[in-house]
PAPALUM-889487 format. One record per residue (C-alpha): residue number from 1; residue in three letters; z, x, y. Coordinates in Angstrom, 3 decimals, decimal comma, padded with zeros to 6 digits, always signed. Layout:
BEGIN
REC resi resn        z        x        y
REC  NUM  ALA        Z        X        Y
...
This chain:
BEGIN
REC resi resn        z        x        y
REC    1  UNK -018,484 -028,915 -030,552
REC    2  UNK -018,886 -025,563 -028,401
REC    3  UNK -022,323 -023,369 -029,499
REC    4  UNK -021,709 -020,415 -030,661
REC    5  UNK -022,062 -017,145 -029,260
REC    6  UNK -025,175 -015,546 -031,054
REC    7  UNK -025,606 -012,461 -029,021
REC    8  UNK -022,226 -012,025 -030,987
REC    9  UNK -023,261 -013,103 -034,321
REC   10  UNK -027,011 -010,788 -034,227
REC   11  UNK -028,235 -007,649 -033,051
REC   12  UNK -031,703 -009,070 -032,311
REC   13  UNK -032,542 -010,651 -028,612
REC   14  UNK -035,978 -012,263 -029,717
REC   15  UNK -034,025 -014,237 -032,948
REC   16  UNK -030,708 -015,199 -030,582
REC   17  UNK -033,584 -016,578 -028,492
REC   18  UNK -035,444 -018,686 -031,469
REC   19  UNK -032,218 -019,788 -033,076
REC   20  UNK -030,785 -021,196 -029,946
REC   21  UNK -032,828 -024,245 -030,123
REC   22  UNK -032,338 -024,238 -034,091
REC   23  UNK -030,272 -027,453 -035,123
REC   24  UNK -029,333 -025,980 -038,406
REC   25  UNK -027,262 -023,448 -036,490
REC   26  UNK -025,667 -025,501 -034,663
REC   27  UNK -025,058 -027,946 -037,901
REC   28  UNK -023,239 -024,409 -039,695
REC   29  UNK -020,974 -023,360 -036,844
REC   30  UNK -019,815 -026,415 -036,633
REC   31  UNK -018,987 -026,983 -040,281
REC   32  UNK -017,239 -023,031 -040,137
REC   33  UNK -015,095 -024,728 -036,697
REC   34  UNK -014,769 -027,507 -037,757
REC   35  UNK -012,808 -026,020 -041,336
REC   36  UNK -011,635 -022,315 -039,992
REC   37  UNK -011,001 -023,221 -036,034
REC   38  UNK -012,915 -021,203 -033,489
REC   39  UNK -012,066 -017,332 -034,031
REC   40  UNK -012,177 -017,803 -038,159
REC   41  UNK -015,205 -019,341 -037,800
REC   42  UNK -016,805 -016,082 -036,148
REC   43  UNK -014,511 -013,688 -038,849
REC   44  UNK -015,836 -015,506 -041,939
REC   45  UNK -019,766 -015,026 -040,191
REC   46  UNK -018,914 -011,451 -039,930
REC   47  UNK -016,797 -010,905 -043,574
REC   48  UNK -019,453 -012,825 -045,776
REC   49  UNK -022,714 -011,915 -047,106
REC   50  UNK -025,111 -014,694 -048,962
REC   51  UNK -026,902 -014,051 -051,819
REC   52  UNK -029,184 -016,784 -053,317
REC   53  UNK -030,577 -016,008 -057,221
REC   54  UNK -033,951 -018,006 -056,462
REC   55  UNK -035,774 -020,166 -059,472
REC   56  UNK -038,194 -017,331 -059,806
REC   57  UNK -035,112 -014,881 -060,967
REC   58  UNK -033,686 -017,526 -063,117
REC   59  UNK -037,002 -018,485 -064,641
REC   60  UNK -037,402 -014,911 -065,372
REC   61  UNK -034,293 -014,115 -066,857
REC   62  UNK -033,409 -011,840 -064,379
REC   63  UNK -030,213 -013,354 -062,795
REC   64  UNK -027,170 -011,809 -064,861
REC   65  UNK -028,731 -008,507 -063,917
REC   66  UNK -029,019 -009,749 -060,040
REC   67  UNK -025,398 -010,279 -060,522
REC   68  UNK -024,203 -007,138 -062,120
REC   69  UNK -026,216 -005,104 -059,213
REC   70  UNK -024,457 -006,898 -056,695
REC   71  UNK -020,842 -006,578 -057,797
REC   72  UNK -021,471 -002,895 -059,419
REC   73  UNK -022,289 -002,132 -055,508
REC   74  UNK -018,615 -003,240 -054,620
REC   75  UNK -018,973 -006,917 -053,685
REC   76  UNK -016,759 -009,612 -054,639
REC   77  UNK -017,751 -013,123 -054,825
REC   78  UNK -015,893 -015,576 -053,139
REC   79  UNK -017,922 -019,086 -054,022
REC   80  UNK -020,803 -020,356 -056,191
REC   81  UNK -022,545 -023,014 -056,008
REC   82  UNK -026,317 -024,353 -057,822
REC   83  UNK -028,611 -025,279 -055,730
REC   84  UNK -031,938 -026,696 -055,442
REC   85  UNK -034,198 -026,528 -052,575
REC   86  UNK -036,970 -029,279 -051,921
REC   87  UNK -040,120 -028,578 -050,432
REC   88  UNK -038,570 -029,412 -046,942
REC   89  UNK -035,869 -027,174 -047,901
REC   90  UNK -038,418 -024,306 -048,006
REC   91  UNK -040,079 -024,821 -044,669
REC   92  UNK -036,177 -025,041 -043,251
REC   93  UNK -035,301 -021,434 -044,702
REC   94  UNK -038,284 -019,881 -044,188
REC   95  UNK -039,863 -021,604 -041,030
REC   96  UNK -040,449 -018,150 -039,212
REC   97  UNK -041,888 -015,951 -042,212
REC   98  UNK -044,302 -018,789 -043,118
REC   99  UNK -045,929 -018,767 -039,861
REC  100  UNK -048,557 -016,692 -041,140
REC  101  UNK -048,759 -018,301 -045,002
REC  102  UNK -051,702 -019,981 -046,308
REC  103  UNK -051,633 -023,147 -047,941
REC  104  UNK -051,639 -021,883 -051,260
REC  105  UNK -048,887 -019,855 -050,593
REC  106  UNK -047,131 -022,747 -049,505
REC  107  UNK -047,879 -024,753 -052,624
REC  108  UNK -046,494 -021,659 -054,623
REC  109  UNK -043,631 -021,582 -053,127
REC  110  UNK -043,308 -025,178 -053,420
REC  111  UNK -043,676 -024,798 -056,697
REC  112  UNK -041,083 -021,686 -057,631
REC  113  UNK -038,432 -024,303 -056,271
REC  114  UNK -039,562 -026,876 -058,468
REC  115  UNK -038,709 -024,864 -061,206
REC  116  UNK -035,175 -025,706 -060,933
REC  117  UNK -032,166 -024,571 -059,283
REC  118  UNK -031,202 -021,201 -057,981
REC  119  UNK -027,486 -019,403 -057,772
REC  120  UNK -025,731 -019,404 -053,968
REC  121  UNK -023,277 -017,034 -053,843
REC  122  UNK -020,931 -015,940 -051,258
REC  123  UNK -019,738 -012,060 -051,162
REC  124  UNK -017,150 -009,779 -049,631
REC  125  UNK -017,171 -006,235 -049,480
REC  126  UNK -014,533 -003,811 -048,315
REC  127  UNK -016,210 -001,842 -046,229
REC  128  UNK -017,229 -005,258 -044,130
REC  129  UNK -021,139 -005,827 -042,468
REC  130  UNK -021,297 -007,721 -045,580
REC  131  UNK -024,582 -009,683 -044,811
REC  132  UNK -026,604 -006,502 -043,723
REC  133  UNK -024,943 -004,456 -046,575
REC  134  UNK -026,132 -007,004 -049,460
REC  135  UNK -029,774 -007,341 -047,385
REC  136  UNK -030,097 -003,314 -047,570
REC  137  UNK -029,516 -003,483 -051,141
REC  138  UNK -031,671 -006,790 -051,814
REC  139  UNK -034,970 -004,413 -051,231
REC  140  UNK -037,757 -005,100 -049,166
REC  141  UNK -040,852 -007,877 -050,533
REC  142  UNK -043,226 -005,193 -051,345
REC  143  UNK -042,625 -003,170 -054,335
REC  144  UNK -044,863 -000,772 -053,731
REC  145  UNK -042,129 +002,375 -053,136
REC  146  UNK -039,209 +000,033 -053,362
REC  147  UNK -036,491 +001,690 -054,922
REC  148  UNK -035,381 +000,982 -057,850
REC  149  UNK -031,611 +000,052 -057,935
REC  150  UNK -032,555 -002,603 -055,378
REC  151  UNK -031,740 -006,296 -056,865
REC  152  UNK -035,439 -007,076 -056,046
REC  153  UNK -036,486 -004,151 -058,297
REC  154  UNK -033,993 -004,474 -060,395
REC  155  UNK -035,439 -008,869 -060,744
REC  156  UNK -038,470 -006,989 -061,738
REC  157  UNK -040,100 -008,850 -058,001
REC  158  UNK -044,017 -008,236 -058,617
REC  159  UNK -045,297 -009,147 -055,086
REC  160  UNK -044,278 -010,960 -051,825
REC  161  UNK -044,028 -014,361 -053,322
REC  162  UNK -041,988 -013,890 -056,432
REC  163  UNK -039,507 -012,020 -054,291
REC  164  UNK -036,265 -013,551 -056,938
REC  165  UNK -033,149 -013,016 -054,192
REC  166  UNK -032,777 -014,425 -050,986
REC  167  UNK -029,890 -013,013 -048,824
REC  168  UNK -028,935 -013,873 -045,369
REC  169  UNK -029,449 -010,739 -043,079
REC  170  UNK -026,863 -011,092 -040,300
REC  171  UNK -023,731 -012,980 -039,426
REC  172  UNK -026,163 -015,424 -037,483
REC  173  UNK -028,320 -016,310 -040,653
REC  174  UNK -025,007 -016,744 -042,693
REC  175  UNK -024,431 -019,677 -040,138
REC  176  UNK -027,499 -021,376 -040,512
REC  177  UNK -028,672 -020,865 -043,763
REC  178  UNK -025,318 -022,604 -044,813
REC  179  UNK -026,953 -025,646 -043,409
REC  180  UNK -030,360 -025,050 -044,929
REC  181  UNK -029,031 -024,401 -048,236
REC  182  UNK -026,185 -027,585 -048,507
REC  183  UNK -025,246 -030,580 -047,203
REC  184  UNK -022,143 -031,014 -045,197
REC  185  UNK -019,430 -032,180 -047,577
REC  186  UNK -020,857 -029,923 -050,283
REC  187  UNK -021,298 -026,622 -047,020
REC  188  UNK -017,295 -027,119 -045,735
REC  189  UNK -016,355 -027,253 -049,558
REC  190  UNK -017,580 -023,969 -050,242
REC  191  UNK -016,866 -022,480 -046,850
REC  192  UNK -013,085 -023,688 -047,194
REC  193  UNK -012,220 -022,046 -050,871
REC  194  UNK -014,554 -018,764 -049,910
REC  195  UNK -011,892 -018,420 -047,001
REC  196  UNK -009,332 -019,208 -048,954
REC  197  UNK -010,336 -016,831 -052,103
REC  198  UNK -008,701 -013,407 -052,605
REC  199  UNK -009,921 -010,131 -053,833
REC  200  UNK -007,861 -010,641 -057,113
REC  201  UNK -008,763 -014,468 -057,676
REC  202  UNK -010,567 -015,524 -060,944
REC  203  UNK -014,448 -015,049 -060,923
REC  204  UNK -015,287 -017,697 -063,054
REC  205  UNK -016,074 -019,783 -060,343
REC  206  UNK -019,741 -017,490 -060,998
REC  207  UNK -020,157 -017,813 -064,064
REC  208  UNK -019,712 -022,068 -064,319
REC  209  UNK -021,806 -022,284 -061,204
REC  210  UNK -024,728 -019,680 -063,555
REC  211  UNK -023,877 -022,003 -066,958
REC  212  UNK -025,094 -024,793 -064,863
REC  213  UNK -027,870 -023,305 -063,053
REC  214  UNK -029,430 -021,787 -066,469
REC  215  UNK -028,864 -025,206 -068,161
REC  216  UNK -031,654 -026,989 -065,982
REC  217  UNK -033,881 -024,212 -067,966
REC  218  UNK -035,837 -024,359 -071,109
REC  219  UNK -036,089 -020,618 -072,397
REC  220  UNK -038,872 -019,149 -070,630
REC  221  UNK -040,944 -015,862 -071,690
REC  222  UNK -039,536 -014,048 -069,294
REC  223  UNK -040,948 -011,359 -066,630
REC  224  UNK -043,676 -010,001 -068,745
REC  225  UNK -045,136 -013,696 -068,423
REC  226  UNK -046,307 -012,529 -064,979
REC  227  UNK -049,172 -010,470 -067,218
REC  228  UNK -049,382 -012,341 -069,941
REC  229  UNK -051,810 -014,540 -069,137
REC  230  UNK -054,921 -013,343 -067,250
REC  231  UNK -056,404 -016,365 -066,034
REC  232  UNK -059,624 -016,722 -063,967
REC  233  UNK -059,529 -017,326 -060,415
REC  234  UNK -063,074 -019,639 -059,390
REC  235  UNK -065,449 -018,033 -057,133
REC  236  UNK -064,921 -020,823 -054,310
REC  237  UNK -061,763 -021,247 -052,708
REC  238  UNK -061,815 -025,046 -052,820
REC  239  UNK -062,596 -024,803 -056,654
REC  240  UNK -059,107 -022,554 -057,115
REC  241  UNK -056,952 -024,221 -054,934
REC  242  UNK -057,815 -027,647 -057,344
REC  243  UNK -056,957 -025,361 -060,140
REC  244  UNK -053,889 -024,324 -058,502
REC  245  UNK -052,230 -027,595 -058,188
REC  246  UNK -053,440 -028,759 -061,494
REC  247  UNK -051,842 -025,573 -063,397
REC  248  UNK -048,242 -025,592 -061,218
REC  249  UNK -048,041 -029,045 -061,569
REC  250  UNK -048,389 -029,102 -065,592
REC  251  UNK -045,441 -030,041 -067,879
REC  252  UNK -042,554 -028,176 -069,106
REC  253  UNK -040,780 -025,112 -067,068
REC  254  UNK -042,475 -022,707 -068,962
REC  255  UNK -045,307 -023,609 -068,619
REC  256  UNK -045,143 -023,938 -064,776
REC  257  UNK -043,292 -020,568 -064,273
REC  258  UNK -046,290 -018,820 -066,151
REC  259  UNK -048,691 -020,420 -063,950
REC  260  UNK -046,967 -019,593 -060,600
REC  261  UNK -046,311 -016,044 -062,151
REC  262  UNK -049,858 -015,546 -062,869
REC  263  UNK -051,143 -017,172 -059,676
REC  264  UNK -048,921 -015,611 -057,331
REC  265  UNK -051,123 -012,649 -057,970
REC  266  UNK -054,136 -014,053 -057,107
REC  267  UNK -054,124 -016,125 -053,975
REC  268  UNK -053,994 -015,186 -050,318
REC  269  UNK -050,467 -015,124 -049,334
REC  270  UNK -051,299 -014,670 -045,513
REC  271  UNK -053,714 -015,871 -043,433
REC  272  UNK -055,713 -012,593 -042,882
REC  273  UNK -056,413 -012,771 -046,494
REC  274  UNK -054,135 -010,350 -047,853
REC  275  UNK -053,147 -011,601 -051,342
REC  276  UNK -049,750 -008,807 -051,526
């Protein structure tokens, strides 16, 4: 199976460098050959943006109104599918942001996926770029000046870990985070009736895909839960990250999502101690 061409598929040098050793690139272009042929492949990279609704959104009830955001900005969705990450899953997706995350962090993030599953959903738009088009609009991870028709904003995203949307920010990403996100038969499924969806096809393929993501969920509070509960965070590090584990790893959804909420707010994210 040839490689693909990523000084085609990204605008950056330094991540066509790091992805060229990446196996989970390789693993998505050849699932989009090995369905479309060679010079689809490249044209569904290019005409498809991913969006994933993360466990955080879903917990918080924010995911219909991720959705509307999205398709009142023009996009169409092509393909849905529910997914749930693992903790592997995580380090996969993520493995160059979390250079720099702590261990609690880590354990957080861990635990958001643990909640259940999230919503992966595949876009068009007609004015094309799709994957950098839906990543403008997701917002950036700080909400400090974020604006507030971004999905993030509009997930009600409190910090840098509770972040609700994932999106794939280039053709190159769409490839591999494909493979991080599904397993093969599952990954040429989807890519196969995406290609094969029009603009005027049903869009209920969303909403069964959201029924069965928001089944895995007992009603939670919410996104006010963040606040709701003030906890204490011990004066020793070693003494909170016990706590930690202990209050993520308690029983019932809601209970959990409160506890990540809350937490989320109070441990270092990064290793030079910044906790936002």
């Amino acid at each position: 199976m040839p490689a693909p061409a990523l000084d085609r598929l990204t605008r950056e040098s330094e991540k066509a460098q790091h992805y060229a050793l990446d196996p989970l690139v390789r693993e998505g272009w050849a699932t989009l050959v090995g369905v479309l042929g060679a010079a689809e492949a490249q044209r569904f990279a290019f005409e498809t943006a991913l969006l994933w609704v993360r466990p955080d959104a879903v917990a918080a009830g924010a995911a219909a109104g991720v959705l509307a955001r999205v398709e009142a900005d023009g996009f169409t969705p092509v393909g849905a599918r529910a997914v749930r990450l693992e903790r592997a899953g995580v380090r996969a997706l993520w493995w160059w942001q979390l250079h720099r995350a702590t261990a609690e962090r880590l354990l957080l993030l861990d635990a958001v996926v643990e909640l259940g599953p999230g919503l992966l959903v595949l876009y068009r738009h007609p004015g094309g770029d799709a994957a950098r088009r839906l990543t403008r609009l997701k917002g950036g991870n700080d909400p400090v000046g974020r604006p507030a028709d971004t999905l993030r904003s509009v997930a009600g995203s409190p910090n840098r870990l509770l972040t609700m949307v994932h999106t794939s920010d280039d053709p190159l990403d769409v490839v591999r985070e494909l493979a991080a996100f599904l397993p093969w038969r599952e990954r040429a499924a989807l890519v196969a009736s995406a290609h094969a969806s029009s603009p005027s096809a049903p869009q209920s393929v969303v909403q069964a895909s959201l029924a069965v993501v928001m089944a895995s969920y007992t009603p939670a509070k919410g996104r006010a839960a963040a606040d709701a509960i003030p906890g204490r965070v011990p004066a020793q590090r070693g003494a909170a990250f016990a706590e930690l584990v202990r209050d993520i790893t308690a029983e019932g959804t809601g209970r959990r999502w409160e506890a990540v909420a809350r937490w989320s707010r109070q441990v270092p994210l990064l290793r030079d101690g910044a906790v936002r």
